[in-house]
N, C-alpha and C positions, 0 to 999 in steps of 0.2 A: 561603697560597692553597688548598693542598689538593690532593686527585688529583683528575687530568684525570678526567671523566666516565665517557668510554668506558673507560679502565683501571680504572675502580674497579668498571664490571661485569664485567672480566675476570679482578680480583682477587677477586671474592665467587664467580664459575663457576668458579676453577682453583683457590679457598681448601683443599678438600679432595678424598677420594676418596669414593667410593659407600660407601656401610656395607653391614656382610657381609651376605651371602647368606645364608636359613634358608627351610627347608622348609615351605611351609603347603599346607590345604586348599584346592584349585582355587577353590571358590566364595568365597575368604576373599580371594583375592588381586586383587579391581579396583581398579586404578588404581596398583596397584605395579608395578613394574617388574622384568622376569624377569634374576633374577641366570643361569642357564644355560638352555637349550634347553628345550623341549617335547617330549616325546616319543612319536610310540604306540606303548603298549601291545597293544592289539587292532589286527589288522587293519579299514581303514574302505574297503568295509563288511565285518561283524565276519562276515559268511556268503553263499555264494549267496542273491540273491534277486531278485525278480519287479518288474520297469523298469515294467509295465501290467498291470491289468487284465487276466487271460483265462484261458488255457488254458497248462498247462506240457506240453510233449508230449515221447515220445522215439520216435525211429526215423521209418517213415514211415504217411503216413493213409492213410486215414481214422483219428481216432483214439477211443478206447473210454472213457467217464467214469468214473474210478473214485473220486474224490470230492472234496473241495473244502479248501484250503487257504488260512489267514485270517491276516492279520499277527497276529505274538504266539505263534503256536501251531507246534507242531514242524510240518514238514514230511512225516513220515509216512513209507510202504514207499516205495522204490527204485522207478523204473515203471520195465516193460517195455517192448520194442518194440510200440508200436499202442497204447501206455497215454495218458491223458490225467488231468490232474487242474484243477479248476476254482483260480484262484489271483488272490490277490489284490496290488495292489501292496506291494511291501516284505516278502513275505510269504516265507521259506524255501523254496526250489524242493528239490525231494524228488532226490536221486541218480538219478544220469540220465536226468535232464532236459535235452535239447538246446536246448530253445528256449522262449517264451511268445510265446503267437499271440494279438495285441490281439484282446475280443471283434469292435470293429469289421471286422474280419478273416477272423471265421467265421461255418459255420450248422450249429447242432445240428439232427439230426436222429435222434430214436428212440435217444438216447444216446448218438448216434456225434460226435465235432467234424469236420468236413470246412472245407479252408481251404489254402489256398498257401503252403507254407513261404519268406519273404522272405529277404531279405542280412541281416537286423540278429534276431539271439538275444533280446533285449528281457530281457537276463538280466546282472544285476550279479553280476558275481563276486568274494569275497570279497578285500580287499588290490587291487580296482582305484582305486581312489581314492587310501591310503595304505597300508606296508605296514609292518608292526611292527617298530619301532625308528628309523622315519624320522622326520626333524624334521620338529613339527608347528608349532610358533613357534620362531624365534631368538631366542637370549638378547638383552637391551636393549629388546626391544619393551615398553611399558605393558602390560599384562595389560587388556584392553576387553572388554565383555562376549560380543564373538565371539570372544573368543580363549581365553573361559570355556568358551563354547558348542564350540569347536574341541578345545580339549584334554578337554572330556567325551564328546564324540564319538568320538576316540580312548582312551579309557580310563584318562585317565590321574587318578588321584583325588589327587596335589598336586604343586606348582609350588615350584621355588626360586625365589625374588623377593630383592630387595636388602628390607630392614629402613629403615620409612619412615621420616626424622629426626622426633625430637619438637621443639616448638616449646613454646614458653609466654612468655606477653607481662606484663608488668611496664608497669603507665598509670601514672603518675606524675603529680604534683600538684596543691595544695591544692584546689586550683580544680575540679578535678575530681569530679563524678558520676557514677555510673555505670549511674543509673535515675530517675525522676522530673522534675517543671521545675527546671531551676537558677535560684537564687536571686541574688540582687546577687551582682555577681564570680566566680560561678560557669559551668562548662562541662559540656554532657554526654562522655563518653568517643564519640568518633569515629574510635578507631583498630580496637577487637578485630575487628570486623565486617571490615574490610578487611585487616587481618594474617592473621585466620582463613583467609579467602577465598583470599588470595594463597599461603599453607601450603599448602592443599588443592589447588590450580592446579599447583604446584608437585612434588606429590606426598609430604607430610610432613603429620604425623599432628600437629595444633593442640589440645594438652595443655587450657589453661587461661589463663583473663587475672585479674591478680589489681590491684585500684586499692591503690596507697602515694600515702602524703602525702611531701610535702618534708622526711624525714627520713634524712640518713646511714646511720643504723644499721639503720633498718626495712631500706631497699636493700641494704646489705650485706647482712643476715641473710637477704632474699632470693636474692642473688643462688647466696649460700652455699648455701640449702636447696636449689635449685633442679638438678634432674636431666636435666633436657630437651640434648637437644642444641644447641638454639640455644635463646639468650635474648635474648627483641625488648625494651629499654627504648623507652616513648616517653617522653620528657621528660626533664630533665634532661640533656642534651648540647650543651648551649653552655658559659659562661665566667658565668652569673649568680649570685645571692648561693645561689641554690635549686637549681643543677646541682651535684650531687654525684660524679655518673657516672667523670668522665676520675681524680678524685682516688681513688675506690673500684679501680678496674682499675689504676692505677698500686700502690697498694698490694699490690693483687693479684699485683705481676710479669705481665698482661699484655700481648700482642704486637699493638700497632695494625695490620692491617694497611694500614686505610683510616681517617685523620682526619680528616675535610673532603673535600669535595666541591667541585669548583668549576664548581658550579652554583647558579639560581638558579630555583625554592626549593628549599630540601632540603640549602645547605650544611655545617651541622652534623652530619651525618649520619654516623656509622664504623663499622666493622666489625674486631672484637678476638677475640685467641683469649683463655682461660685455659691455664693451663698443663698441666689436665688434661684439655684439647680440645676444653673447650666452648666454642661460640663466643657473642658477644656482639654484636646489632646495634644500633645505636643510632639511633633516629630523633625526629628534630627535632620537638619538641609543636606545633608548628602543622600543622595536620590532613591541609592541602594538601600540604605539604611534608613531610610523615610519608608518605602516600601513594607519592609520586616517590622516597622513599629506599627504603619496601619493595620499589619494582619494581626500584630500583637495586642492592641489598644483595641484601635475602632472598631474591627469589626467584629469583636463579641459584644461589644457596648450597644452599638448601630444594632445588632443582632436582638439581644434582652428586649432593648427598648421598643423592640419592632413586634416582639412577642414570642419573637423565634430564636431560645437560649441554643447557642451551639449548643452540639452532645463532645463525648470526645471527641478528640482529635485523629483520625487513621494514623496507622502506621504502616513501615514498610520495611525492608531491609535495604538498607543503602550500604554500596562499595565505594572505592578507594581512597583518596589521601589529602587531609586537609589539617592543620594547625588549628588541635581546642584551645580552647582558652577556661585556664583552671579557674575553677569554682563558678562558671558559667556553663553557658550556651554557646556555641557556634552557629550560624544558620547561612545555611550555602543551597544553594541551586543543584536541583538534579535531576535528569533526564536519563529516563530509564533504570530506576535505583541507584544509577554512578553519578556522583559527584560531578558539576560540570566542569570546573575546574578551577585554576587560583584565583580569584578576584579582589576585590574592596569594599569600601563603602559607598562608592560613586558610582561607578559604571551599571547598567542595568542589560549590558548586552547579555549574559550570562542568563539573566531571569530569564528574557526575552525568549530563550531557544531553553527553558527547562518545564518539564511538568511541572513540581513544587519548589517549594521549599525545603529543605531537611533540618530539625533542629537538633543538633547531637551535644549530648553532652558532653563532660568531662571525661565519661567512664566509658564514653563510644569506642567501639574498632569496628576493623573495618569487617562489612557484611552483618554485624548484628541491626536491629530494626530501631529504629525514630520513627518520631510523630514528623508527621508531612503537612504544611500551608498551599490549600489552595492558591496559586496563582490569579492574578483579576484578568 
């Protein structure tokens, strides 16, 4: 029969740990996941400087222009009491300087700034924001492009991140194309586009997809050459004269964790270690059900390994009418909570035009809630 559904996505999210942490360049790191903290370097912001527009002045006025002050540029002598300097926003306020009096605020007159010194200094001072050595992201978070924008603001020029799993996918059989119209008996490959997708969602770095015919030893040899962390077969993993797969991995000495799925489509489906830790996913050659086994398998696996364990799963309430399958899962397409409608294991027109996936079980009716799969 196989494992239960929901265990078998919590066998491929608990399969392993995060891969090590290594150092890269800030701008290098989107979408990876920060193996330790963020830190600044620099105080943010990294100097006194000017909130508006105006005047930096010190002591009391009227005050005397001694000259102008531009972002970018130093700040210039130290003013006096009765000093005044013309100042721009962001711009370095000069050593004692008490205040910045918005233009809106004063009137020059014959050189002098005359104007009512307010409650608020209009004056950033250096480390009010953050102060050097504070965390600026905590470790676990995705690295997104503010958090690029965050840790260069703070100084920091790179980021430990967890090391994204490599993936690489093996399409398997004769039937198989992998460019052009297919001929009599022929199929196009319908998997790499959505393994890719699903890699990348996941935060694992999608090596390459390479088409084998229905040959043992081509398989083996791949499997053998094969450096990635995870290795997606599609095809080949049922019990036909042309699955080779379960007989290849047993040879291998490896460790099933997941043989079957009992769900409906996508039961063929497993997830295997090697002995030297690379993992093996197996998904059912029919397109639809290759599909439902990536979001089942890979990508909490792809996920873990990235640093970034899924949490639950969302739910929803989904409507109307579809054939469970006892002591299983079902998993159908749906758009707009409704059911998109009858399908297979093949056809992927169905996913193509749905928000999710729905996974219902046995005990489902219609309008109570299911856990929903992102789509890629």
């Amino acid at each position: 029969m196989g494992t239960p559904w929901d265990q078998a996505y919590v066998i491929a999210r608990d399969a392993a740990d995060p891969l090590p942490g290594r150092t890269v360049p800030v701008e290098e790191a989107l979408g990876q996941v920060l193996a330790g903290p963020v830190r600044c370097v620099r105080p943010v912001p990294a100097f006194d400087n000017a909130a508006m527009d105006g005047y930096a002045v010190a002591g009391d006025g009227p005050w005397t222009v001694r000259g102008r002050v531009l972002a970018g540029h130093a700040a210039g002598v130290p003013l006096s009491p009765g000093d005044a300097v013309e100042i721009a926003t962001g711009a370095p306020v000069p050593d004692e300087a008490e205040a910045v009096l918005p233009y809106e605020e004063c009137t020059v007159t014959a050189g002098a700034v005359h104007a009512a010194r307010g409650q608020r200094a209009h004056i950033r001072r250096a480390g009010d924001a953050l102060a050097a050595g504070a965390v600026v992201v905590p470790a676990g978070r995705v690295v997104t492009a503010t958090v690029v924008a965050a840790a260069v603001q703070a100084g920091a020029q790179t980021v430990f991140t967890h090391r994204p799993p490599t993936v690489s996918l093996l399409v398997t059989g004769d039937e198989v194309i992998t460019r052009g119209v297919p001929g009599p008996g022929q199929v196009r490959d319908s998997f790499t586009e959505p393994v890719a997708a699903v890699t990348t969602r996941a935060g694992g770095c999608f090596q390459d997809s390479r088409h084998l015919p229905d040959d043992p030893d081509r398989l083996a040899a791949a499997l053998a050459g094969s450096r990635a962390e995870v290795i997606v077969v599609s095809g080949s993993s049922s019990k036909g004269a042309a699955d080779h797969l379960h007989t290849l991995l047993a040879a291998e000495k490896a460790t099933w964790l997941v043989q079957g799925v009992r769900c409906r489509p996508g039961h063929p489906q497993g997830l295997a270690v090697l002995p030297d830790g690379r993992f093996v996913v197996s998904l059912p050659g029919n397109p639809y059900a290759g599909l439902v086994a990536a979001l089942t398998l890979l990508e909490p696996l792809v996920a873990t390994l990235a640093g970034r364990p899924p949490g639950p799963l969302p739910t929803a309430a989904v409507t109307g009418r579809t054939r469970l399958m006892p002591g299983g899962v079902r998993i159908v397409p749906v758009t707009g909570g409704r059911i998109a409608g009858p399908g297979g294991s093949a056809g992927l027109h169905l996913a193509a035009i749905a928000d999710a996936l729905a996974v219902l079980p046995d005990t489902w009716t219609d309008g109570a809630a299911a856990p929903l799969l992102a789509l890629p």
